[in-house]
N, C-alpha and C positions, 0 to 999 in steps of 0.2 A: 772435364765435365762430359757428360755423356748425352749426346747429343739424339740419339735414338729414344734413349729415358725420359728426356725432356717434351717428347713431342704427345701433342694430346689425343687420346683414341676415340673417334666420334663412334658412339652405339646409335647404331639402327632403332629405329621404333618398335620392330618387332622383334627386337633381340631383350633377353632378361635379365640382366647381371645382380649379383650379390658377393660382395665382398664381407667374409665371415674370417677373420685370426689371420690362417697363413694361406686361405683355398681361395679360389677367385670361381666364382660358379657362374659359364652362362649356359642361357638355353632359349633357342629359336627354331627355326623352322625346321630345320634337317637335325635338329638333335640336341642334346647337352653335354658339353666334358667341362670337367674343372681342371683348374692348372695350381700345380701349389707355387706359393709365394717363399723367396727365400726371405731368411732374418734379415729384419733392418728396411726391409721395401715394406711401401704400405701404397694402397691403393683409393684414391677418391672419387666417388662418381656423386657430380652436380651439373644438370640441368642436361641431361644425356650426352655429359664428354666424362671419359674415364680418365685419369692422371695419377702417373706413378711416383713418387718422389720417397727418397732413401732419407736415412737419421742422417750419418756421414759419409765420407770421402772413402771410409772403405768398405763400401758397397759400389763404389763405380763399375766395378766390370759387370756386377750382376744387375746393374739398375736397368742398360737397356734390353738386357737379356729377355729379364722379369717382363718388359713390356712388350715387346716381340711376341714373347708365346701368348700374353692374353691378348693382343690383337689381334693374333692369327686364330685365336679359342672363335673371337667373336666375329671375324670373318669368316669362319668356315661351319658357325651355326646357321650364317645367313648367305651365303652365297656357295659357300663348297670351294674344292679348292680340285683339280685334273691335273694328269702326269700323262703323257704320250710316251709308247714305248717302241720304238720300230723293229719288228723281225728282219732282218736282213742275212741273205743268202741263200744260195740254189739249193733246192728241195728242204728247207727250213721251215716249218709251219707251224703254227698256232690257231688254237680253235676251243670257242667256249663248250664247256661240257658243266652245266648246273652250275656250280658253285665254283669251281675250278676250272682252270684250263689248261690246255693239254698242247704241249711243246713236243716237236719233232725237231730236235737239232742238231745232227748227224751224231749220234749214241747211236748204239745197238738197242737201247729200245726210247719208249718215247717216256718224258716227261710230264707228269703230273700235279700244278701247283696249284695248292688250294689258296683261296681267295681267305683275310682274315674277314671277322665278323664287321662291317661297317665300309667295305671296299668293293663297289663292283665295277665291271669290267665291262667293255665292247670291243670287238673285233672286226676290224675293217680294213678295206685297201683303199687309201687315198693317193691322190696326186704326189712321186715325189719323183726327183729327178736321180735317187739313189743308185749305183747300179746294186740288180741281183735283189732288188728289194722286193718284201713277199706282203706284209701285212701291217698294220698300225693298232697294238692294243690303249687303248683312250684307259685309263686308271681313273675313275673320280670316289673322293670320299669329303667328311667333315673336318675327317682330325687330319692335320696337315704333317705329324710326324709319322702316324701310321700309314698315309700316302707314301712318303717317302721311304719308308723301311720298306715298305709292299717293294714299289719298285727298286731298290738297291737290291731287295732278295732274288727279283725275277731278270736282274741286270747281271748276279751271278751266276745263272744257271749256264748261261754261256756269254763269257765278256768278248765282245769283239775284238778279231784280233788286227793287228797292227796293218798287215800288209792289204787285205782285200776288204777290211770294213763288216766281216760276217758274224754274226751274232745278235744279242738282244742288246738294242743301244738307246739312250734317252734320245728321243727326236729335238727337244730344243739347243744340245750340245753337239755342235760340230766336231766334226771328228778330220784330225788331218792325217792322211793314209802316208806311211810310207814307202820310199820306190823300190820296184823289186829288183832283181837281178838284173843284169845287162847282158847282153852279148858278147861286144870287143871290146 
């Protein structure tokens, strides 16, 4: 049994859901996306709790799947959802420039990634006890995969590397460095 499938998704008051075939449509404050439904899941919404429940047993892997994306649909019409990015490394910089922003990260020249449509960005230096650490880009959007594609894309421009920690790294994922060389 799938234990995620099973649980009931409470909608917000100012969130709007419509379940239509295989589309699950909401829309609130920051926006609307739909999520398609795979075969076999169906969706009910009574008395503002949405519930997903499949025909049979072989729909389990997809049952809590199916609920997952439209809870995350209808939390991120109504609340949004952030990603923290850390720049770490000496003379390694990032800086908003309009719609994009602009990566300095030891290349011969500097990097330019644009921002998708529904993703913006701030650039700041906060409190961290990193060494060599330079800046913290704040990620926020609605859609929670296109958050995470944003940043797995700007996580590849430069992966940090093993020994000294330098590069573009997700601030909530520890990172454990390894030790460098010795002496004797």
């Amino acid at each position: 049994m799938s234990r995620v499938g099973k649980k009931i998704i409470e909608v917000p008051k100012d969130v709007k859901v419509s379940v239509s075939g295989s589309v699950v449509e909401v829309q609130g404050p920051n926006g609307k996306l739909t999520t398609p439904i795979p075969a076999g899941i169906t969706f009910k919404l009574e008395d503002g709790k949405l519930t997903a429940e499949r025909q049979s047993d072989e729909q389990t892997a997809l049952h809590g799947t199916a609920r997952a994306l439209v809870a995350n649909a209808i939390t991120g019409v109504s609340k949004g959802f952030t990603q923290q990015m850390d720049v770490v490394g000496v003379g390694y910089k990032a800086e908003l420039k309009g719609k994009s922003i602009l990566f300095s990260l030891g290349y011969s020249h500097q990097v330019e990634f644009p921002l998708p449509e529904g993703v913006t960005a701030k650039v700041e230096k906060l409190p961290r006890t990193i060494t060599q650490y330079q800046t913290t880009i704040t990620l926020s959007a609605f859609d929670y995969q296109l958050l995470g594609q944003t940043a797995a894309n700007m996580n590849r421009l430069r992966k940090p590397d093993a020994y000294k920690g330098k590069g573009v790294r997700y601030a909530d994922r520890p990172m454990k460095l390894k030790p460098g060389k010795t002496g004797k």
